[in-house]
Backbone as CSV, one residue per row, in Angstrom:
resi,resn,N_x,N_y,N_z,CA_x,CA_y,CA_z,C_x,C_y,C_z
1,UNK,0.841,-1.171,0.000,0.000,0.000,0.000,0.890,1.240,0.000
2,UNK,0.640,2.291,-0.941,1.530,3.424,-0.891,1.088,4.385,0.123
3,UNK,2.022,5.114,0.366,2.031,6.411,1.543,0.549,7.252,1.362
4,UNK,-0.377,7.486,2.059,-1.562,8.564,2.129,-2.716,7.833,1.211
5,UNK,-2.428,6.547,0.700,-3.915,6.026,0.188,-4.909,5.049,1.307
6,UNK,-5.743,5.116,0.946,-6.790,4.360,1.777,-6.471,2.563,1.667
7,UNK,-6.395,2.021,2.827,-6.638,0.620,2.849,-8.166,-0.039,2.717
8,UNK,-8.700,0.448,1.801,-9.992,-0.108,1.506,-10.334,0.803,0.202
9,UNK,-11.400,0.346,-0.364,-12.083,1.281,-1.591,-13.155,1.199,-1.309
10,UNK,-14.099,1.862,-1.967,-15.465,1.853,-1.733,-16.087,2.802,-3.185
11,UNK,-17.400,1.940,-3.208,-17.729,2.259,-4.430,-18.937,2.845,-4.157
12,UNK,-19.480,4.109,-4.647,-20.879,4.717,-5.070,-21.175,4.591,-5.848
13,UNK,-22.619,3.838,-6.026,-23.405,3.564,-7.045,-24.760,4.448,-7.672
14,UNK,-24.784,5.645,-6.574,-26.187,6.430,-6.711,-26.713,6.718,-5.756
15,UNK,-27.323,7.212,-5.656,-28.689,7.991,-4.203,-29.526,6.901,-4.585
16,UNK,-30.245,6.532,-5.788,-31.701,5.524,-6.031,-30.657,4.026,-5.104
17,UNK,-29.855,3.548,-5.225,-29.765,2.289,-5.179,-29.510,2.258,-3.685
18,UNK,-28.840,3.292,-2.722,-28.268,3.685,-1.569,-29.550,3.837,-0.857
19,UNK,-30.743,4.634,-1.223,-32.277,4.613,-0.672,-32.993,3.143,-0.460
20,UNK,-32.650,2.216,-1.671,-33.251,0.916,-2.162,-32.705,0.041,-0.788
21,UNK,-31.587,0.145,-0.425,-30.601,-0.547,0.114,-31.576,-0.068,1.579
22,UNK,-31.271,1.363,1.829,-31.944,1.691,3.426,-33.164,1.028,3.393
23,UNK,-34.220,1.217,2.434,-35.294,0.798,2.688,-35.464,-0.927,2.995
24,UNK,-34.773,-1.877,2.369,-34.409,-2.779,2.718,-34.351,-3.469,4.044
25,UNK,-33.153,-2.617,5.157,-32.434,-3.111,6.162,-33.373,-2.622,6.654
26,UNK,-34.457,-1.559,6.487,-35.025,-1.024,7.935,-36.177,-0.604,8.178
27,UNK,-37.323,-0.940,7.998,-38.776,-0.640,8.247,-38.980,0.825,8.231
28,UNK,-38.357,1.261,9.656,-38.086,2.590,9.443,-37.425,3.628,8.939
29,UNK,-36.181,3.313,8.104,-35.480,3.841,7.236,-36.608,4.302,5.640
30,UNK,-37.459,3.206,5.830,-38.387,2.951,4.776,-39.339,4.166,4.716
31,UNK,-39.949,3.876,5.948,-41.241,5.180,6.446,-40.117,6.414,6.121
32,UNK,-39.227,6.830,6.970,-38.558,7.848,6.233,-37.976,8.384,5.225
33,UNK,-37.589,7.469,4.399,-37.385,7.969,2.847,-38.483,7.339,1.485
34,UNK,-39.305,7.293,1.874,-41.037,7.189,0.810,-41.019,7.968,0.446
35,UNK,-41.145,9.240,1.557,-41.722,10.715,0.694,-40.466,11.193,-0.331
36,UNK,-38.972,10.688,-0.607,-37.501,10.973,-1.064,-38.288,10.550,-2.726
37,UNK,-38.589,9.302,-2.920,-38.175,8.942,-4.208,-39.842,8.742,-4.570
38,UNK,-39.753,8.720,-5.979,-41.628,9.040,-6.432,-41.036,8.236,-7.953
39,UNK,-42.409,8.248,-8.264,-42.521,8.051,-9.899,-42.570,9.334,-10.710
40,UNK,-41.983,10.500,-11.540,-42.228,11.430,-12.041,-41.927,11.642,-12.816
41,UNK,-42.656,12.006,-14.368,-42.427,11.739,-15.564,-41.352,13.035,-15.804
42,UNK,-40.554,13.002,-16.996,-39.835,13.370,-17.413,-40.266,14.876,-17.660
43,UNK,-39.263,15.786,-17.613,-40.171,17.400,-17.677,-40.488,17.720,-19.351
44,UNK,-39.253,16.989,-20.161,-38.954,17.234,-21.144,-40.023,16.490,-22.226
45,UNK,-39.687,15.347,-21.792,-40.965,14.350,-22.731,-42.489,13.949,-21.982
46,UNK,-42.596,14.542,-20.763,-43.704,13.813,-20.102,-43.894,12.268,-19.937
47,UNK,-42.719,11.869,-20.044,-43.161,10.358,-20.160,-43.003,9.383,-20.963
48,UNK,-42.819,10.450,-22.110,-43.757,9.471,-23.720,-41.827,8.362,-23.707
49,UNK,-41.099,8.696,-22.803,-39.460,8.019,-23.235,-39.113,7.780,-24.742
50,UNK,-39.748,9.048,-25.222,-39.108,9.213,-27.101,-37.955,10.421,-27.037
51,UNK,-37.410,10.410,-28.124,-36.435,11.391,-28.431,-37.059,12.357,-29.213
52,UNK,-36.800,13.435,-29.550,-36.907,14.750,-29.783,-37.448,14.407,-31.310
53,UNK,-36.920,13.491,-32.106,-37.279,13.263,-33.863,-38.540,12.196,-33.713
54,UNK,-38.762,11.022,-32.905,-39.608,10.334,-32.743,-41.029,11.435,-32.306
55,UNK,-40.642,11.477,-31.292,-41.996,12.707,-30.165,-42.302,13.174,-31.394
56,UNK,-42.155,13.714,-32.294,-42.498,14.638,-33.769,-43.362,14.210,-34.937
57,UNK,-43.171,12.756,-34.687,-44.227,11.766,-35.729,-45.596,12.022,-35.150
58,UNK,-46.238,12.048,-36.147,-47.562,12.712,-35.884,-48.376,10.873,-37.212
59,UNK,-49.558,10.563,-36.546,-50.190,9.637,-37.791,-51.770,10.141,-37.649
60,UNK,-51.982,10.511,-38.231,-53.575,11.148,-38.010,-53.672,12.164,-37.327
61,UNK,-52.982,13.117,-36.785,-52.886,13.711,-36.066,-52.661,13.190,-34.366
62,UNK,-52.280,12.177,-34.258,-51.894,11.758,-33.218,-50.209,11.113,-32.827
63,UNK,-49.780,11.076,-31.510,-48.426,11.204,-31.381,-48.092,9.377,-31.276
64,UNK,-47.338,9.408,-31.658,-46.465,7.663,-30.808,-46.815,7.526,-29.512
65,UNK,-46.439,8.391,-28.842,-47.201,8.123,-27.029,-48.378,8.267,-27.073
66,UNK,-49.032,8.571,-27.293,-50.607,8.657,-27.479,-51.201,7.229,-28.072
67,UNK,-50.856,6.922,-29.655,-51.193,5.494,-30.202,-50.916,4.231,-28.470
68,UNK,-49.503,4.905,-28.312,-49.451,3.412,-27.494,-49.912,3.157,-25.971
69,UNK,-50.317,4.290,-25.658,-50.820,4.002,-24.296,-52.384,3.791,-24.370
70,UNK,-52.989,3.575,-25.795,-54.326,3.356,-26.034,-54.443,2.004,-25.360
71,UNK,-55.898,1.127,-25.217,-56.390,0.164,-25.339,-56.031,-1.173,-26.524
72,UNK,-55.364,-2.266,-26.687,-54.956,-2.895,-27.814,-56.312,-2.634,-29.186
73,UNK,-57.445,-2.819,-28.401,-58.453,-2.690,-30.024,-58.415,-1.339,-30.190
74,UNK,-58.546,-0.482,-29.106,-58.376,1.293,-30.103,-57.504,1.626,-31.222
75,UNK,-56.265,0.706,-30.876,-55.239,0.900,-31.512,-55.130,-0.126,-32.920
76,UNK,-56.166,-0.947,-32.959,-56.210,-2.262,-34.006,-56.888,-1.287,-34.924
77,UNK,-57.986,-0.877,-34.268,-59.269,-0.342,-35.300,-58.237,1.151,-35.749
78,UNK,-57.827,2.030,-34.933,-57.019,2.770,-35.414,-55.894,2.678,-36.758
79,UNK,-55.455,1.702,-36.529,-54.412,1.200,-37.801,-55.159,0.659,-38.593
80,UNK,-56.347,0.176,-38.463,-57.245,-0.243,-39.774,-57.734,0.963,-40.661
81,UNK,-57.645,1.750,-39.394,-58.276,2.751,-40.401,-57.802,4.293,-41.303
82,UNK,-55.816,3.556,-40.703,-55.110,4.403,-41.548,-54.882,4.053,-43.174
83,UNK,-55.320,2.395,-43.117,-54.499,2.094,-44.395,-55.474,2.288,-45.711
C-alpha cells in the first residue's frame, strides 16, 4: 500500500440504489425515505421516453405516445383505419 492512500475502496453507485438498500435493512429507514423517491415523468418528454425526432411523428394527427398508451383494439381499429 503506498504512503496517504486508503486501505480499503469503496464504491458509489447512486442515491436511487443507496435509498433501495436503506429501505431494505429497515422498516423505518423505509417510512422515512417514501416521501424521497416518487414516480415522475420526465419534464422534457412527459413520459412518452421518445427522443426529440420520434416525439415529432404525428399519424392522423396523433403522437407515438398517445397510439401506445391506447387500449390494444383502439389501436387495431385505429391502424385499420389508416391504411
Amino acid at each position: 500500500m503506498a504512503a496517504g492512500r486508503p486501505g480499503f475502496s469503496f464504491q458509489y453507485k447512486g442515491l436511487f440504489p443507496a435509498i433501495e438498500e436503506a429501505a431494505r435493512v429497515s422498516f423505518v429507514h423505509r417510512w422515512k425515505l417514501q416521501g424521497m423517491v416518487d414516480d415522475v415523468p420526465c419534464a422534457a418528454c412527459m413520459g412518452a421516453r421518445l427522443r426529440d425526432d420520434a416525439a415529432a411523428v404525428r399519424f392522423h394527427g396523433h403522437t407515438l405516445d398517445q397510439i401506445s398508451r391506447w387500449p390494444l383494439g383502439a389501436a387495431l381499429d385505429f391502424s385499420r383505419g389508416c391504411g
